[in-house]
C-alpha positions as CSV (number, residue, x, y, z in Angstrom):
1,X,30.5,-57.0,-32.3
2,X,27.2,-56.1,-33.9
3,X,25.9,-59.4,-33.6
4,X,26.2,-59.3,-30.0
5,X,24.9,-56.2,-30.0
6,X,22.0,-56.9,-31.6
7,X,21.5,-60.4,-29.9
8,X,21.6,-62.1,-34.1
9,X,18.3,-60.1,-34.5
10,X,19.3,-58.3,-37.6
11,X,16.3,-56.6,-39.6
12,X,16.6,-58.9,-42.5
13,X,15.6,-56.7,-44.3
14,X,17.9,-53.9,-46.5
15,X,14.8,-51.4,-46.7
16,X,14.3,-52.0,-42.8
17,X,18.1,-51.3,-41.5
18,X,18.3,-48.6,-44.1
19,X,15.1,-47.1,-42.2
20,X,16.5,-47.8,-38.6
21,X,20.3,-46.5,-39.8
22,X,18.0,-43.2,-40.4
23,X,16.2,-43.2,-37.4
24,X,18.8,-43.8,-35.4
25,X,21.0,-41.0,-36.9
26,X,18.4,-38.5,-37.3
27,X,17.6,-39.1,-33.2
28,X,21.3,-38.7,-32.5
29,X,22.0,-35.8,-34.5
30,X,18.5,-34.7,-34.4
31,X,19.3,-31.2,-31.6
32,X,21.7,-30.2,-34.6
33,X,19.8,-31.1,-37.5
34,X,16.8,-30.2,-36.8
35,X,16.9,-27.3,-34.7
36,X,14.0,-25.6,-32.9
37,X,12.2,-26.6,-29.4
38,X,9.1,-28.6,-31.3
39,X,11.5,-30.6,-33.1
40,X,13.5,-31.6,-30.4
41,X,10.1,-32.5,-28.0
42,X,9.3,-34.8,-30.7
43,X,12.9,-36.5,-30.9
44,X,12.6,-36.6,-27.0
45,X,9.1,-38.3,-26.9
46,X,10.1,-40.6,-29.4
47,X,12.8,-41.9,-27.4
48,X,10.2,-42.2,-24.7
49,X,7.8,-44.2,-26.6
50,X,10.4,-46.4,-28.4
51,X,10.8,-47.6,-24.7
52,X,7.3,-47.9,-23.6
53,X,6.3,-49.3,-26.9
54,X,9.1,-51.7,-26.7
55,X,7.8,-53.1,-23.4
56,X,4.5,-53.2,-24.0
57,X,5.5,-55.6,-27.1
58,X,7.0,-57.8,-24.7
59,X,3.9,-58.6,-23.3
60,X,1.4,-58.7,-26.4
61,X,3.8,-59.4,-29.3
62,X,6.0,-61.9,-27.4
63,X,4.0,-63.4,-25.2
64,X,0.2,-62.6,-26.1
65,X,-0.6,-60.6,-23.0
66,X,-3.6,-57.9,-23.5
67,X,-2.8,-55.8,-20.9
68,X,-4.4,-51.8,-20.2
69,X,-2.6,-51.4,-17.6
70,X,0.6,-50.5,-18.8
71,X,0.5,-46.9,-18.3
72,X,-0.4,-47.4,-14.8
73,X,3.9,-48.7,-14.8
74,X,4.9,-45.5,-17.0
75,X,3.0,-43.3,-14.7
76,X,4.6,-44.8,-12.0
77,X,7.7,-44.1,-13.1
78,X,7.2,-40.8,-13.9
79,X,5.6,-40.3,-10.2
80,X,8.9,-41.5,-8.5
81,X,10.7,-39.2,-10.0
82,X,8.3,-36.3,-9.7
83,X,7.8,-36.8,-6.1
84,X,11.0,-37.6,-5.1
85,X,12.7,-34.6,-6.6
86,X,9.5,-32.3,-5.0
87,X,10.1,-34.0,-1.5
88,X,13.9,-34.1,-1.5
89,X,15.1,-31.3,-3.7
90,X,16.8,-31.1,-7.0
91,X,19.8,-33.7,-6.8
92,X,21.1,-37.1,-8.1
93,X,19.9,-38.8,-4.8
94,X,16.4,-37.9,-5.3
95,X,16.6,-39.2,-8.8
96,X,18.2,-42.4,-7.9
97,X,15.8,-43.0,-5.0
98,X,12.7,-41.9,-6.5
99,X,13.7,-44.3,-9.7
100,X,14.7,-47.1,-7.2
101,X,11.0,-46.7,-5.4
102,X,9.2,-46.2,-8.5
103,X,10.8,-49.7,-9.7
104,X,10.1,-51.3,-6.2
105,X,6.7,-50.4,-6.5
106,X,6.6,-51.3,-9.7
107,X,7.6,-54.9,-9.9
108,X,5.1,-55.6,-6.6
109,X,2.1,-54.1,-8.3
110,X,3.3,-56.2,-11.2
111,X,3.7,-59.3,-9.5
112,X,0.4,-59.2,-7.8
113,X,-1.8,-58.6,-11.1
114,X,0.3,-61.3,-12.9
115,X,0.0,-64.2,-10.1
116,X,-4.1,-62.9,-9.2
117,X,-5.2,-62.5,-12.8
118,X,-3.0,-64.2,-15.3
119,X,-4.7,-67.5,-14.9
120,X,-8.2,-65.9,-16.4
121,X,-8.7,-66.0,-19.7
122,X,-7.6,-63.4,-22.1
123,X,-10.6,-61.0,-22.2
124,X,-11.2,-61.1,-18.5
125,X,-7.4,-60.2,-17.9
126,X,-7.8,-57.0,-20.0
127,X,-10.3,-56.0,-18.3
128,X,-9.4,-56.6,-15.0
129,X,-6.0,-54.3,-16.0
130,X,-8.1,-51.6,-17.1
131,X,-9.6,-51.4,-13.9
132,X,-7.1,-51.3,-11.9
133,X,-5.1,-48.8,-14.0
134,X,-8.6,-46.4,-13.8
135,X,-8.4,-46.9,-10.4
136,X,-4.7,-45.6,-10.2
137,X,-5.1,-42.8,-12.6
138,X,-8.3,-41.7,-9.8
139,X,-5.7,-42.8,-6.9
140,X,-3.3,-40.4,-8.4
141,X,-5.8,-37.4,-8.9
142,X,-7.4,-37.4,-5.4
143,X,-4.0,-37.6,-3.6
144,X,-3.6,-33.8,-4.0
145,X,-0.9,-33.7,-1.1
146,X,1.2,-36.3,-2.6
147,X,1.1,-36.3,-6.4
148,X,-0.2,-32.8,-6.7
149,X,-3.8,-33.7,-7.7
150,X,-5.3,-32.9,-11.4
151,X,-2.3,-29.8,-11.4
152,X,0.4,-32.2,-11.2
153,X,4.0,-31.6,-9.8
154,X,6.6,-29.3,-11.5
155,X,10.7,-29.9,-10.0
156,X,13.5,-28.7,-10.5
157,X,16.4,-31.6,-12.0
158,X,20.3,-31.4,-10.7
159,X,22.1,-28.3,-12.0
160,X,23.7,-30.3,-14.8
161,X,20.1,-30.8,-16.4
162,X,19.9,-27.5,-16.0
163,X,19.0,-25.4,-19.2
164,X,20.5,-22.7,-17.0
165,X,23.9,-24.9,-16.7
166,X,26.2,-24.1,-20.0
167,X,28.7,-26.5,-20.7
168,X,30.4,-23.6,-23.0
169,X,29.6,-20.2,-24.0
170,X,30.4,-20.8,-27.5
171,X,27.7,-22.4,-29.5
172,X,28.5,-25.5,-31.4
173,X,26.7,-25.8,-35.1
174,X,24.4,-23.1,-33.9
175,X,23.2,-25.4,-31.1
176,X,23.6,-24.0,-27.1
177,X,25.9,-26.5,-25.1
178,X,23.6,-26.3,-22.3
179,X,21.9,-28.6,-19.2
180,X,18.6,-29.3,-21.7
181,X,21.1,-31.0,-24.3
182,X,22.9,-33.2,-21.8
183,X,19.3,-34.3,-20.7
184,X,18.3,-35.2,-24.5
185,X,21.3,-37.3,-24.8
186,X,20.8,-39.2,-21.6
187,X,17.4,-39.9,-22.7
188,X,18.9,-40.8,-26.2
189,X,21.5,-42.9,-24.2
190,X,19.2,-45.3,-22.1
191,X,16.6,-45.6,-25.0
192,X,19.5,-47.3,-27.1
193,X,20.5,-49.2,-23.8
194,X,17.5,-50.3,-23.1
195,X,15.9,-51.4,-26.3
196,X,19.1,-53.4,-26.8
197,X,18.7,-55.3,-23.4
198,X,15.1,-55.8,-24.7
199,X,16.3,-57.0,-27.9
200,X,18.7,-59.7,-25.4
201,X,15.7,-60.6,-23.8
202,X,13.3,-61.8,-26.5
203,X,16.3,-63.9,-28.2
204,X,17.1,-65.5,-25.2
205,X,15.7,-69.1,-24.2
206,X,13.1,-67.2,-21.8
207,X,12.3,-65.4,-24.9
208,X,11.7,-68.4,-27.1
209,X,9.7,-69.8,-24.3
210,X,7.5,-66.5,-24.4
211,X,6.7,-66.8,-28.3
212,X,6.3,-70.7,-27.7
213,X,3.6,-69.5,-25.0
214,X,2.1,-67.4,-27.6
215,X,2.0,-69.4,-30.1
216,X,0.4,-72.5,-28.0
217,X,0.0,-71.9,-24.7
218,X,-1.7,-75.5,-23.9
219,X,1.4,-77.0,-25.8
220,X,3.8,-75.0,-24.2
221,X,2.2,-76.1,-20.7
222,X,2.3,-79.8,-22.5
223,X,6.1,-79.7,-22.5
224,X,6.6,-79.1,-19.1
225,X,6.8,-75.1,-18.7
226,X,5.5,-73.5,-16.3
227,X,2.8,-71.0,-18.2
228,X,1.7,-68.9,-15.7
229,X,5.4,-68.9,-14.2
230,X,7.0,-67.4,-17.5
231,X,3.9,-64.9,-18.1
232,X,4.0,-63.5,-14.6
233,X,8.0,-63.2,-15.2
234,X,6.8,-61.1,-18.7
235,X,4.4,-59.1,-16.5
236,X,6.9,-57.9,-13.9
237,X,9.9,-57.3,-16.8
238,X,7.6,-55.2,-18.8
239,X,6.3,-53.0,-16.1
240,X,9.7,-52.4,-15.0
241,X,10.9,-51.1,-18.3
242,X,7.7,-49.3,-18.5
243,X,8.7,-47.7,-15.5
244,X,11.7,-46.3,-17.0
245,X,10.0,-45.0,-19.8
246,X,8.0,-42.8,-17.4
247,X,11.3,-41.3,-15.5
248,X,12.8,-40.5,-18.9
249,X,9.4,-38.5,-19.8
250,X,9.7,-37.1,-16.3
251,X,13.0,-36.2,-16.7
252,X,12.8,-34.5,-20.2
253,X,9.3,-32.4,-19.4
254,X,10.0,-32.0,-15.8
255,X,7.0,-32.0,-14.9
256,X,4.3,-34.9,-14.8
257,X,0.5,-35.1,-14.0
258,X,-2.3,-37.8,-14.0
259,X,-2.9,-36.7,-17.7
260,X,0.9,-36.2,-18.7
261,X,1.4,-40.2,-17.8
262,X,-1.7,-42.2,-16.7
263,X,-4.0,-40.9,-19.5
264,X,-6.2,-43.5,-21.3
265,X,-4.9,-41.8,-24.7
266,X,-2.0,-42.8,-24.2
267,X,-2.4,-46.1,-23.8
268,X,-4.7,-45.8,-27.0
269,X,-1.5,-44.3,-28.8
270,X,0.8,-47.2,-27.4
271,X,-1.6,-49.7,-29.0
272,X,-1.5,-48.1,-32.5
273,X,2.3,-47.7,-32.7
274,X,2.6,-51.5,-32.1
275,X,0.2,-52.2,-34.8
276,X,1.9,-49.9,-37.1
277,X,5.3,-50.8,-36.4
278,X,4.4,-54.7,-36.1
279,X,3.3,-56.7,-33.5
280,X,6.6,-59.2,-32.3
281,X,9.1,-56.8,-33.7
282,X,11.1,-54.7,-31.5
283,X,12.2,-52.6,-34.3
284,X,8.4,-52.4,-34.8
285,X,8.4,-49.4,-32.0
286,X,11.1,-47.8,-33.2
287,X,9.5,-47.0,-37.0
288,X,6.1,-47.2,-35.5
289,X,6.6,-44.4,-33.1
290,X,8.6,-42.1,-35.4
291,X,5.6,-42.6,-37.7
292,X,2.6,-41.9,-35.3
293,X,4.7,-39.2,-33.5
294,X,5.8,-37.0,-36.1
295,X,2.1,-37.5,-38.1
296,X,0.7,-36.0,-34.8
297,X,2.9,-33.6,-34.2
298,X,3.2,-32.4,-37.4
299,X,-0.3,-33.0,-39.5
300,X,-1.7,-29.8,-38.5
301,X,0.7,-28.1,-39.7
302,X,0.9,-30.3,-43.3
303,X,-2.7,-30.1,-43.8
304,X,-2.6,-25.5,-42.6
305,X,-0.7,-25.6,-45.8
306,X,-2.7,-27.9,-48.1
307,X,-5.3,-26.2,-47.1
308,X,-4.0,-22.3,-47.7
309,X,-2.7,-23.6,-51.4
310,X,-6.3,-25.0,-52.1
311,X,-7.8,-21.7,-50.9
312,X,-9.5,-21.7,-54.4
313,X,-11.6,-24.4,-53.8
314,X,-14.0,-23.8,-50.6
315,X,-14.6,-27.7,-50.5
316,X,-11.4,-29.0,-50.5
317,X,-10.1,-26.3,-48.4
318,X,-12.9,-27.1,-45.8
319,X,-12.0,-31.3,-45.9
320,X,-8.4,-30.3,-45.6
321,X,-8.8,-27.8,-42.5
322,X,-6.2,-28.5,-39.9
323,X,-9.2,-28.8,-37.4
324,X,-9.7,-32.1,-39.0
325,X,-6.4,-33.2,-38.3
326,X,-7.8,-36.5,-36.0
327,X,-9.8,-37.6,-39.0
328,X,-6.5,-37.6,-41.3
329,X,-4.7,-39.2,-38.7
330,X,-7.4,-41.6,-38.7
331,X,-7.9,-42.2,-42.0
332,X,-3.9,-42.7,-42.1
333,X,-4.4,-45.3,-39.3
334,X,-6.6,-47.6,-40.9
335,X,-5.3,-47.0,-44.2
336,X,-1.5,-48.8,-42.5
337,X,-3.2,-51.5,-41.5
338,X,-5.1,-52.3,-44.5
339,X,-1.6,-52.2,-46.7
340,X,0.2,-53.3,-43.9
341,X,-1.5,-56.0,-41.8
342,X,1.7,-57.3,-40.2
343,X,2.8,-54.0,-39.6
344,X,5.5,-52.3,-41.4
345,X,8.4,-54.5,-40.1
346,X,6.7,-57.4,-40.8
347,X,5.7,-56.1,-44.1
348,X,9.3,-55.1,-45.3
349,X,10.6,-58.8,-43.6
350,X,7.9,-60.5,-45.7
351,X,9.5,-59.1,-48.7
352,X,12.7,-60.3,-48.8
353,X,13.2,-62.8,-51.6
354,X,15.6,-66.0,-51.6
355,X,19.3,-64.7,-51.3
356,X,18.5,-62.4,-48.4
357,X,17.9,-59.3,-51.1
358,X,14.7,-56.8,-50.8
């Protein structure tokens, strides 16, 4: 059963599953455990990102696609929903229609940039995406009537999302059975769904032709595949789960602006989970974006109290300031990469030795 599950893409690694047992616990159990509305936003937008991160490694760690336009997708998503539940009113229609446009728009946009552009060369390709993703993110701003300009939309979700909406008036482990915990668990619910199908994907003979691709693209096309065929098809699949990503974040914040979903940063932030987590490793966004999340959300706080307990020492108070929080996160970055140039997955697979042991 957990073979299937998995697709036969086991971590190989008893350091690795231990880590991903953890994660996957601490995100289910994570409104009980770790109570407080910070802590579940961070569960939340890790589920997001394990999605978005996921599909963006479909594209550069499967099939050696550098594309900056993969927010453009998320902010799409988010943008259905948004709109739709603006226009139409709170409801499951609105959802499902707004989703169902967001996708449809989605896979054309997708479609178009993969058959126009996917024949350039690498470079060119990136920057061609960045473009048109700039463009977008200044489409989305100046269309004040429809997306709500540089202030965004705020909606109101089905009754049942409701934080309003209490399942029962008794508490359960201190926690409120309410509308916001339903929605945390739906999010928690298509993250696992999704990064599974993902996980189907890349083991399946389209996925082997992907990393063939990747690996030697003028071999690949030697063979008889059709390069630009298969790389257009990992285009339009990746924007699509993209796209989901964004309704999720939609869906948990509701609310979502230019800067919520089509900010630069957060492409910026995609790219460094994948190195972090590894490059060609699903499980690579999972660890990478409980890493970078929770070191951004909660490094401030770290280095407030490093730096109260070296109050003694002006300098080292001063260097460990949480205004210098970036700098740390930084210096945490590039010290990852250094120790772990394949990324921690690809570290921790790297060292198993003969006998399948760690």
């Amino acid at each position: 059963m957990l073979r299937r599950l998995l697709s036969n893409d086991f971590p190989r690694s008893r350091i690795l599953a231990a880590l991903l047992l953890a994660v996957l616990l601490g995100l289910a159990f994570a409104p009980f455990v770790f109570p407080g509305v910070k802590a579940l936003n961070v569960a939340a937008k890790v589920l997001v990102f394990v999605v978005l991160v996921a599909s963006f490694d479909l594209l550069l760690g499967y099939t050696g696609i550098v594309s900056f336009a993969h927010t453009m997708f998320f902010g799409i998503g988010a943008y259905g929903i948004a709109i739709a539940s603006t226009r139409l009113g709170p409801g499951w229609a609105a959802l499902a229609l707004g989703l169902g446009a967001a996708l449809l728009l989605s896979l054309l946009l997708s479609l178009a940039v993969g058959l126009f552009s996917l024949r350039v060369r690498a470079i060119f390709f990136a920057m061609i995406t960045l473009a048109v993703a700039s463009a977008f993110q200044t489409l989305a701003s100046q269309l004040s009537d429809f997306t709500g300009g540089e202030d965004g939309l705020t909606f109101k979700l089905p009754g049942l999302l409701s934080p309003s909406f209490e399942f029962s008036e008794e508490p359960l482990l201190g926690v409120t059975l309410d509308g916001r915990l339903l929605s945390y668990y739906l999010l928690f619910a298509l993250a696992v769904a999704l990064l599974l199908m993902l996980l189907r994907i890349v083991n399946s003979p389209f996925g082997r032709v992907l990393q063939a691709i990747r690996e030697n693209e003028f071999r690949a096309e030697a063979i008889g595949y059709r390069v630009v065929l298969y790389r257009t098809l990992s285009s339009v699949l990746s924007a699509l789960f993209a796209c989901v990503a964004g309704a999720m974040l939609a869906l948990w914040l509701r609310y979502n602006g230019p800067d919520t979903s089509l900010s630069f940063e957060i492409m910026m932030d995609v790219l460094l989970i994948v190195v972090i987590g590894g490059m060609g490793t699903l499980y690579g966004s999972v660890i990478g974006a409980v890493l970078f999340l929770v070191a951004q959300s909660y490094l401030q706080d770290l280095l407030r109290l490093a730096s109260e307990a070296a109050a003694a020492w002006p300098l080292l108070a001063a260097v460990l300031s949480p205004d210098r929080w970036l700098l740390w996160l930084g210096l945490l970055f590039v010290l990852s990469v250094y120790y772990f140039p394949t990324g921690v997955v690809g570290r921790l697979r790297a060292s198993v030795i003969p006998g399948g042991r760690s």
